[in-house]
C-alpha positions in Angstrom: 4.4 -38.1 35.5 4.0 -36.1 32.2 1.3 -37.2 29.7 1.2 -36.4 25.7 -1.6 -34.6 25.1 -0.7 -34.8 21.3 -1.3 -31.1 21.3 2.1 -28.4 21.1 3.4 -26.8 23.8 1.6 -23.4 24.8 3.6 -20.4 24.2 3.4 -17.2 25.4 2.2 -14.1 23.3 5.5 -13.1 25.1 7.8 -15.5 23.8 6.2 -15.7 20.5 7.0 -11.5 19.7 10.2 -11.9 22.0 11.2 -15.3 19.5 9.7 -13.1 16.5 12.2 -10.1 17.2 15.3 -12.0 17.6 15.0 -13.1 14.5 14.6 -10.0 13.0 17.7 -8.7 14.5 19.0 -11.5 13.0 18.3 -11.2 9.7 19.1 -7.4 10.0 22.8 -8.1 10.1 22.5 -9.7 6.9 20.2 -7.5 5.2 19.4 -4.2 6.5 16.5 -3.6 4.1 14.2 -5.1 5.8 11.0 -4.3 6.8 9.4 -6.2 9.5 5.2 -5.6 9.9 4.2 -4.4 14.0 0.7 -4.1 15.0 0.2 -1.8 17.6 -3.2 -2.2 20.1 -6.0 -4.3 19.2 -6.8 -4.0 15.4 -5.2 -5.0 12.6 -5.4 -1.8 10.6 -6.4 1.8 11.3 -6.8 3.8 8.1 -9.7 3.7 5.6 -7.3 1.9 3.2 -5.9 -0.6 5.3 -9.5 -1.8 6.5 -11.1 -1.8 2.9 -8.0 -4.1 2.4 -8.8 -6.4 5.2 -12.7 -6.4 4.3 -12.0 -7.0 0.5 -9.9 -10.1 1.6 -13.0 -11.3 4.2 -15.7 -10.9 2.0 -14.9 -13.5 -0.3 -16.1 -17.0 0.5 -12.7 -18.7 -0.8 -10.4 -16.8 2.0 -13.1 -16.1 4.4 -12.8 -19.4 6.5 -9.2 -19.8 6.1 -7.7 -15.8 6.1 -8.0 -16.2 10.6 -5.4 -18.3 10.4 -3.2 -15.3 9.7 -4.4 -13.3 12.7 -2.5 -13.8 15.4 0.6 -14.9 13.7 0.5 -10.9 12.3 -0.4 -9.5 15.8 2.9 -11.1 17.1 5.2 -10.1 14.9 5.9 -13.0 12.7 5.8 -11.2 9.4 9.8 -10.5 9.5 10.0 -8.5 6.6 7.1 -7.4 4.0 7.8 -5.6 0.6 5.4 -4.6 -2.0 6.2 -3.6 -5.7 4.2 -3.9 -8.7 1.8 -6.8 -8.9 3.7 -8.3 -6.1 4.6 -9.2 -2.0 6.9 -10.8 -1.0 7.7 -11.6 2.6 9.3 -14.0 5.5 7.4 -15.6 8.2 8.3 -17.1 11.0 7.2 -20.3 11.7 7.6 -23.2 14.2 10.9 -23.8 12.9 14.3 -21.5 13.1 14.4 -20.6 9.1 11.4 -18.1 8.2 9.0 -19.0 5.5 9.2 -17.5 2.2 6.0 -16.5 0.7 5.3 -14.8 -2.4 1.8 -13.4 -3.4 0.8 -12.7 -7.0 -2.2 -10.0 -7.6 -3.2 -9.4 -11.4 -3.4 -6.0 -12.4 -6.2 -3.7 -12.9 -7.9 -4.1 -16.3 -7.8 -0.9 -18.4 -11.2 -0.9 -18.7 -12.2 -0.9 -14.9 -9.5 2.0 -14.6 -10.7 3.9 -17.4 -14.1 3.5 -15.7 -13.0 4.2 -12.2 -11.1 7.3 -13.2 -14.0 9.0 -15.3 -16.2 8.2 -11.6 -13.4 10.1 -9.5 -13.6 13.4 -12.2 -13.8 16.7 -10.2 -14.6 14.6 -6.9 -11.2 14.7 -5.5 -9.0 18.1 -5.1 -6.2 16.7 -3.7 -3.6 13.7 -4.2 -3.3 14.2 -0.1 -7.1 14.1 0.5 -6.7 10.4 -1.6 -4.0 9.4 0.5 -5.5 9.7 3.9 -9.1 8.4 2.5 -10.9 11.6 2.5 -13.4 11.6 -0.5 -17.1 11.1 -1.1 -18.8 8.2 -0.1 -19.7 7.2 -3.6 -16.2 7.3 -4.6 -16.1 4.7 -1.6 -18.9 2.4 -3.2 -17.2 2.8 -6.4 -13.5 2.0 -5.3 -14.9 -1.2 -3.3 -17.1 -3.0 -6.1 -16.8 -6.3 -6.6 -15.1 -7.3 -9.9 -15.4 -3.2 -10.7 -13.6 -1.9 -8.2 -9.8 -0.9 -7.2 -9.2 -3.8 -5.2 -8.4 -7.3 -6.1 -10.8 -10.6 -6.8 -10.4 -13.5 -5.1 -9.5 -14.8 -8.2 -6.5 -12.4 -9.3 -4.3 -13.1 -6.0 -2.2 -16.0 -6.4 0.4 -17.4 -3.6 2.9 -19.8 -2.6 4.8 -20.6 0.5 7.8 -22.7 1.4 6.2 -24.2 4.7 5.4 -28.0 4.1 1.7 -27.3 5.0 -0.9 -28.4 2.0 -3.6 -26.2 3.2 -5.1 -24.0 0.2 -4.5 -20.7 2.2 -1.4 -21.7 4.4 -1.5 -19.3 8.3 2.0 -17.4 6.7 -0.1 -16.1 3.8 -2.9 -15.1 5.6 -0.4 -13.2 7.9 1.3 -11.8 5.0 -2.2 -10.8 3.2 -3.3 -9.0 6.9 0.6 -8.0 6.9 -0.5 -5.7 4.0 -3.0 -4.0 5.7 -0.7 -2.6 7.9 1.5 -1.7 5.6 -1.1 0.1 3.5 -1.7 2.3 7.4 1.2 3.8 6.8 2.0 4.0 2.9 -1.1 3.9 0.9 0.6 5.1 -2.1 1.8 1.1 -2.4 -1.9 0.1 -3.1 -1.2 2.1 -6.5 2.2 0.3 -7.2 0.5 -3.0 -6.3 -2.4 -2.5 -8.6 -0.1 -1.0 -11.6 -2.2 2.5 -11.9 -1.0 6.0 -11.3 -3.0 7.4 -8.4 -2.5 10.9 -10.1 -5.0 9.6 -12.5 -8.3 9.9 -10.2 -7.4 13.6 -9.9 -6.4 14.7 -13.3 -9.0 16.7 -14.1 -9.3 18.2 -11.0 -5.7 19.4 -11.5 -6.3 20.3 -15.1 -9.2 22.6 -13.5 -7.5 23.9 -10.8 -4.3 24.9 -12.8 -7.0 27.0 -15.0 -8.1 28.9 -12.5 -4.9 29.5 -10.8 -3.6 31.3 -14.1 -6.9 33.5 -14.4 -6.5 34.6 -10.8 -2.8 35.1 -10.9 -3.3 37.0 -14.5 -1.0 35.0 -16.4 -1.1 35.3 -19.7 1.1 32.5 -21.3 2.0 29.1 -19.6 5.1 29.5 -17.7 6.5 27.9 -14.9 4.8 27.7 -12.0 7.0 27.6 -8.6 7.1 24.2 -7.0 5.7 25.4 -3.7 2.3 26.9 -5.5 2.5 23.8 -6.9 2.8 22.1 -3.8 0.0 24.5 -1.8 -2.2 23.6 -4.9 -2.7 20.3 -4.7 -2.0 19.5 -1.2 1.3 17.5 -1.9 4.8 18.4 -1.3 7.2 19.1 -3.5 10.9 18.9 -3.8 12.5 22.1 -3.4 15.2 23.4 -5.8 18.6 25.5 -4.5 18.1 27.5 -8.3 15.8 28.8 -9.7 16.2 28.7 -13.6 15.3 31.8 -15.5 13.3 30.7 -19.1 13.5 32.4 -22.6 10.2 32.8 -24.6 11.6 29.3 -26.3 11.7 28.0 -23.1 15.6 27.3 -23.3 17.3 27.5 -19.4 20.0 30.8 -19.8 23.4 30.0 -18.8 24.1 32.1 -15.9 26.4 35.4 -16.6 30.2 34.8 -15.6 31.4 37.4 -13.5 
């Protein structure tokens, strides 16, 4: 004889990714956009932005005690789709039920004053866009992107979020999945921090371009400003640029010539 326990039925981590997948598939057909979050091996985020992410969220007392709840709902898949765009995410979950949660997270964005004052710290301390991306600067460029209240990432009190699930918790499991969800996504594209916040990453290494554009015309014995070919470009500043099938030939105006008919 069975007997209620008045606890759920276990699942497997298993049938939970296996459930988790087919529902992706599922909403695939429909909308091939989308852009389901997969942890692979045992932590929730590998690069230095992804894991200043998840500690910014931790260290406040207000998600601290709740944000667990979102663990293992991210480490078996059940952030179906995750997209970030300016001062917003917006994501599915799956839940106990068939349809996936919808949950939307707000984040304010950063004032102008705290960029202003961010960017003046980063002046000649970063040489390349690619050294930003991959987390490769000083370690009091570190101090100064983490502060609390002056720093790059968000207060407690600038992320705002809703979700459709029918639980009245403040921080509902499908956020906190959603707000790990974006440490992984950060892992592999940390140029979406940037977009999230509403700054131009180019910014922290402006002057460091400005300087380095100098001293590539001295050595190069360039008189006037001209043009500079998109792979110097490119080798200067550690960042790739799009190549171009023609290469336009510029007056002293700088007007493109029309190229001679035959």
């Amino acid at each position: 004889m069975a007997y209620y326990t008045g606890f759920p039925a276990y699942v497997s981590v298993a049938e939970k990714r296996r459930k988790a997948q087919k529902s992706v598939e599922k909403l695939r057909k429909k909308n091939p956009d989308i852009c389901p979050v997969m942890i692979e091996g045992t932590k929730l985020s590998k690069t230095w932005w992804g894991k200043a992410w998840n500690d910014n969220l931790e260290s406040y007392s207000d998600f601290a005690n709740r944000i667990g709840r979102g663990r293992s709902y991210v480490r078996h898949g059940a952030v179906l789709d995750l997209k970030i765009t300016q001062g917003e995410i917006k994501a599915l979950v799956q839940g106990s039920v068939s349809k996936p949660y919808q949950v939307t997270i707000s984040i304010l964005p950063l004032s102008d004053a705290v960029w202003q004052g961010i960017t003046m710290s980063c002046a000649g301390k970063i040489d390349s866009l690619q050294e930003l991306i991959v987390g490769k600067f000083p370690k009091t460029l570190r101090e100064v992107f983490t502060a609390k209240g002056q720093g790059l990432f968000p207060d407690a009190k600038e992320i705002r979020f809703q979700c459709s699930c029918p639980d009245g918790a403040y921080m509902c499991k499908h956020v906190a999945a959603v707000l790990y969800g974006v440490g992984a996504r950060l892992d592999e594209d940390p140029t979406l921090f940037f977009v999230l916040r509403k700054v131009k990453m180019e910014d922290l290494i402006s002057q460091a371009i400005s300087q380095k554009t100098e001293t590539f015309l001295k050595k190069s014995n360039v008189k006037s400003r001209r043009i500079i070919e998109d792979r110097d470009i490119g080798d200067l500043f550690g960042i790739e640029m799009e190549s171009k099938a023609e290469t336009k030939q510029v007056t002293k105006r700088g007007k493109a010539k029309k190229p001679k008919k035959p």
